[in-house]
C-alpha positions as CSV (number, residue, x, y, z in Angstrom):
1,X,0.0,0.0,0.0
2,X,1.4,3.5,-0.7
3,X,1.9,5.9,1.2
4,X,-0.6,8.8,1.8
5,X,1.0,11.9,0.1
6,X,0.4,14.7,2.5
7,X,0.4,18.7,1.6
8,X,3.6,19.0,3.7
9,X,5.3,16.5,2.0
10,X,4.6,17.7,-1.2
11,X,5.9,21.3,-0.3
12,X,9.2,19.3,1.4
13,X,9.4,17.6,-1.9
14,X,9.4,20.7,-3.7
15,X,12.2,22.6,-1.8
16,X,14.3,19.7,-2.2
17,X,14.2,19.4,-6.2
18,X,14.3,23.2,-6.4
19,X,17.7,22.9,-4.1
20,X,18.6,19.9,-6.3
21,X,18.0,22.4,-9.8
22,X,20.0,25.0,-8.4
23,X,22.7,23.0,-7.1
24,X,22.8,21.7,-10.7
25,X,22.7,25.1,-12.6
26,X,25.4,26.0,-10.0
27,X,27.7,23.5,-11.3
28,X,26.6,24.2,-15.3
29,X,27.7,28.0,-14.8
30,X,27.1,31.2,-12.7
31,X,23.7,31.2,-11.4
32,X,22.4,34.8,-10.2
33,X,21.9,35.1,-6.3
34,X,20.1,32.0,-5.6
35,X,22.1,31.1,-2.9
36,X,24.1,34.2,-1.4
37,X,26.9,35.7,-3.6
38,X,27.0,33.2,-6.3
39,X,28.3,34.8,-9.5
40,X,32.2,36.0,-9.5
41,X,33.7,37.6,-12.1
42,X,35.7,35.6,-14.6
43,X,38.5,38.0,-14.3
44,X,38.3,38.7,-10.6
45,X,37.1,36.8,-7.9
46,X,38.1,33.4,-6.7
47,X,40.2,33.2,-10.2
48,X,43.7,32.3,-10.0
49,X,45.7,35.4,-8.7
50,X,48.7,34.7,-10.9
51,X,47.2,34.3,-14.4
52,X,48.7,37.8,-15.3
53,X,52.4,37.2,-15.0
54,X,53.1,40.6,-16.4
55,X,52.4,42.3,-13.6
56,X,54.2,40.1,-10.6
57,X,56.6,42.0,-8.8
58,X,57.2,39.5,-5.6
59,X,55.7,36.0,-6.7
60,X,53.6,36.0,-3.3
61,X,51.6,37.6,-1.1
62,X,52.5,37.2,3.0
63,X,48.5,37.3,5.0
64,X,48.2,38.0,8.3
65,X,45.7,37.3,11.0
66,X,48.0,37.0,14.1
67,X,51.6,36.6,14.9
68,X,53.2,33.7,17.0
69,X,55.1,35.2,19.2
70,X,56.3,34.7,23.0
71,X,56.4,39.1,23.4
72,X,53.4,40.2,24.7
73,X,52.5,42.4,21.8
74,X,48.6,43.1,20.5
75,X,48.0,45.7,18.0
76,X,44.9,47.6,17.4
77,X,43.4,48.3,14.5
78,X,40.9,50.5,13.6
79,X,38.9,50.6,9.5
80,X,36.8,52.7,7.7
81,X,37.5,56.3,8.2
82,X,38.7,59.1,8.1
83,X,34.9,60.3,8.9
84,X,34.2,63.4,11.2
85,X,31.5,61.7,13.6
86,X,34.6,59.2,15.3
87,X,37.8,59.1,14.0
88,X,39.2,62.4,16.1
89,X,37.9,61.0,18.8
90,X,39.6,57.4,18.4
91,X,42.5,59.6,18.3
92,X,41.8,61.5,21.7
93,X,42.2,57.9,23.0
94,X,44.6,57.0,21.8
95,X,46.8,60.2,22.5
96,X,45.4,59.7,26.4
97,X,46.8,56.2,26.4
98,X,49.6,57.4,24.5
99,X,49.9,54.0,22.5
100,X,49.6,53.1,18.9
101,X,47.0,51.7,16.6
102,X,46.9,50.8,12.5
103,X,44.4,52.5,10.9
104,X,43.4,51.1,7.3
105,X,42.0,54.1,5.4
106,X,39.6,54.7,2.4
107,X,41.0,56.5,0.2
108,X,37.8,58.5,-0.8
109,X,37.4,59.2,3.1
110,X,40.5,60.3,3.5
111,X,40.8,62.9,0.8
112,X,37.7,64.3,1.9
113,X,38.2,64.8,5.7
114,X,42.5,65.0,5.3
115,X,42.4,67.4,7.9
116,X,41.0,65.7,10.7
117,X,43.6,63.3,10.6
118,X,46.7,66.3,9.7
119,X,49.3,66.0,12.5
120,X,47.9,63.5,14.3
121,X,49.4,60.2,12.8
122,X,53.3,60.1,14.2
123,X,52.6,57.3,16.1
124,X,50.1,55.3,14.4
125,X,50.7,53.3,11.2
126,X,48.0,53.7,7.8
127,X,47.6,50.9,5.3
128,X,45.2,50.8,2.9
129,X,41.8,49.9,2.9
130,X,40.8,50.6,-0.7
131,X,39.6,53.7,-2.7
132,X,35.5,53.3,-2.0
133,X,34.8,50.5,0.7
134,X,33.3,48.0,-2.4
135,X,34.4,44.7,-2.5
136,X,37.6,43.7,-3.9
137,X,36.7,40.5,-4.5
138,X,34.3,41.5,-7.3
139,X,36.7,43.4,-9.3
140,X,38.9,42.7,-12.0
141,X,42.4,43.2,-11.7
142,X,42.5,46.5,-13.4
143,X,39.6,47.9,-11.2
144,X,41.2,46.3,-8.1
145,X,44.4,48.4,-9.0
146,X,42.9,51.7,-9.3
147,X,41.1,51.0,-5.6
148,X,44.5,50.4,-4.3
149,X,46.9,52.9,-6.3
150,X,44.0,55.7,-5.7
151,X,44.3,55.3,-1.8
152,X,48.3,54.9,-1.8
153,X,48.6,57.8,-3.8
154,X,46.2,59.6,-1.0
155,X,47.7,58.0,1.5
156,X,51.3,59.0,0.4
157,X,50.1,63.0,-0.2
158,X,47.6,63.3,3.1
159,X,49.9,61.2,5.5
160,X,53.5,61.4,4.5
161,X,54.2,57.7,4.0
162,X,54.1,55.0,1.7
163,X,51.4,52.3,2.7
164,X,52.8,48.8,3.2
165,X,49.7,46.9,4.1
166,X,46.4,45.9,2.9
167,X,43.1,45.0,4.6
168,X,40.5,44.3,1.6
169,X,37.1,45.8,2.7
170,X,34.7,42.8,4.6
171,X,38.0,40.3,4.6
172,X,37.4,39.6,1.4
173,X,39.9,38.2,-1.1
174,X,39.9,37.0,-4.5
175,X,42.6,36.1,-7.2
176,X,42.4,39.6,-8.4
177,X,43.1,41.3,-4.8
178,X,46.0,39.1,-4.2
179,X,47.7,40.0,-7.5
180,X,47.3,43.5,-7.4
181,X,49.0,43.6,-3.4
182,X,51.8,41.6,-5.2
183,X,52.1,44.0,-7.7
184,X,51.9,46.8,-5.1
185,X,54.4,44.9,-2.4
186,X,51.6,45.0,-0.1
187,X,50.9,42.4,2.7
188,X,47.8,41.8,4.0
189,X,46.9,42.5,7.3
190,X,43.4,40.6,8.6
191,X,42.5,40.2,12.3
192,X,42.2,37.1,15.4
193,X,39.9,39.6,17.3
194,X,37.2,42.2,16.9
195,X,35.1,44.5,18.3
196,X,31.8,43.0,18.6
197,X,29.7,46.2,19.2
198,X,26.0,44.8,18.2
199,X,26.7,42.4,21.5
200,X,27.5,44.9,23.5
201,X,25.0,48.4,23.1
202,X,24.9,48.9,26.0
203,X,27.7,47.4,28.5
204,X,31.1,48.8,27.0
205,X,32.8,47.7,29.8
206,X,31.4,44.0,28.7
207,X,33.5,44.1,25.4
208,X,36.2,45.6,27.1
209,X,36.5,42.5,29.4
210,X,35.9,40.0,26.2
211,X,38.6,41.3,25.0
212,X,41.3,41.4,28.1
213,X,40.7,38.1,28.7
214,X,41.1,37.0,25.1
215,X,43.5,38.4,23.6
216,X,46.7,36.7,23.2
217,X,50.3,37.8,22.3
218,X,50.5,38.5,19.0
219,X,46.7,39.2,18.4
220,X,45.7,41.6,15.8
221,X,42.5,43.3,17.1
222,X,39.7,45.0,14.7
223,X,37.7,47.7,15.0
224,X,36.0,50.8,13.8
225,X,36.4,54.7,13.4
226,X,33.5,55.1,11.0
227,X,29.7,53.9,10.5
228,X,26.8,54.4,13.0
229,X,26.3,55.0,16.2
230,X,27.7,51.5,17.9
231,X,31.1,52.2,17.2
232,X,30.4,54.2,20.4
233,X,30.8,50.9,22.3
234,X,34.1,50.4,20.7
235,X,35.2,54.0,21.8
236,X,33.8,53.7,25.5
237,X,35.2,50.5,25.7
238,X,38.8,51.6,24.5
239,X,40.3,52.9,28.0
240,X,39.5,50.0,30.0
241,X,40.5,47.7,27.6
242,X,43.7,49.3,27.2
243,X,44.0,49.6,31.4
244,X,43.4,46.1,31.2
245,X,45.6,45.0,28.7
246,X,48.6,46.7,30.0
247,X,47.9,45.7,33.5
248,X,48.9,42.2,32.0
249,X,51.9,43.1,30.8
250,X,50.5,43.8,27.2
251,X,52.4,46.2,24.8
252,X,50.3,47.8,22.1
253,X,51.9,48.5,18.8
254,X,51.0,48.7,15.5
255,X,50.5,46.0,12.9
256,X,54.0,46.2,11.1
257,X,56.0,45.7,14.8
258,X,53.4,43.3,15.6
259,X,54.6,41.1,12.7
260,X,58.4,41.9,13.6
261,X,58.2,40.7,17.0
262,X,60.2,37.7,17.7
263,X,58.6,34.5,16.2
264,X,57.3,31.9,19.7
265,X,59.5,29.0,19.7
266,X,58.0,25.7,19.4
267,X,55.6,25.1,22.4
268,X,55.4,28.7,23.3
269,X,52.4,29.9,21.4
């Protein structure tokens, strides 16, 4: 005897072959957002990032998350601005601590609002954080360049230094990103710990304490000098985070001492 065929099963049955179909047009050729980000570009994306030999400078690309290390080194790093509403006041805090930070810049951002950053950088390292916030990963490799050149050249003109490191915007990477930082002699800088501000509205002190007791030496930390109003969490947690930080023998730098500490020996990190 068969079994009754229900309205729910039929619906169930449903989903599953129209899973099934897209799973198959996904692996016939780019399918349009049916699941997510599903279409990169053929000359950008996930492609291979050396398929353009011409324009190879170092053969490879060092990324960095964290740094093994015995020193008890953490650097903080701070993305998105220069923008009027935070980033002077990131700044305040970091002058009051008197300690350093990495602050991966937008090009765009920065030659708008050059002068609230103007004399206040000597301690603090900028790398590059592309020309207009999009994703790298969805560019070709000429558009990827122009991001990058656009904000070095800013960076070079507005700051006084050449930009050495690269933090693609969301953490994204595709074949096309990694080949222009070649071509560039960037690294890439990423991050082991971030500011997680939506969990924390309105206890500051909260993600000040997540973080002291999580970090680790050599931990790149990740947060934010531009957007909306929950970056405040990440400003009112700063002082206490740093207090307790330091009171555990912790050393802020920025990102490019962080990855010339001493390397941990084996069984030490």
């Amino acid at each position: 005897m068969k079994p009754a065929i229900t309205r729910r099963g039929v619906i169930r049955g449903a989903l599953l072959a129209a899973a099934g179909a897209a799973t198959a047009l996904a692996g016939a050729g780019p399918v349009k957002h049916w699941c997510g980000w599903d279409r990169p570009p053929l000359g950008g994306g996930y492609a291979a990032a050396a398929d353009n030999l011409g324009v190879v400078t170092h053969g490879g690309v060092q990324i960095h998350y964290f740094q093994p290390t015995a020193e008890k080194v953490v650097a903080l790093t701070f993305d998105d601005g220069p923008l009027p509403d935070f980033t002077p006041r990131f700044l305040d805090a970091l002058d009051a601590a008197r300690i350093p930070a990495t602050f991966f810049m937008v090009g765009s951002r920065l030659e708008e609002h050059a002068d609230l950053v103007r004399g206040r950088l000597d301690r603090h390292e900028v790398g590059n954080h592309s020309w207009s916030h999009t994703d790298l990963a969805t560019l070709d490799l000429a558009a990827a360049s122009r991001e990058l050149e656009r904000t070095h050249d800013a960076i070079r003109r507005h700051a006084g230094r050449e930009a050495t490191l690269l933090r693609p915007p969301f953490g994204h990477l595709g074949g096309s990103t990694v080949l222009a930082a070649d071509a560039m002699g960037y690294d890439i800088a990423l991050w082991s710990h971030q500011m997680h501000e939506r969990n924390y509205l309105s206890d500051p002190a909260g993600q000040a304490r997540d973080l002291v007791t999580t970090v680790r030496p050599g931990s790149i930390v990740l947060a934010h000098d531009a957007g909306d109003r929950r970056r405040l969490v990440a400003l009112d947690a700063l002082p206490a985070m740093i207090a307790g930080l330091q009171d555990r023998g912790y050393r802020f730098v920025t990102v490019s001492e962080l990855l010339a500490a001493t390397p941990a020996k084996p069984g030490q990190a």
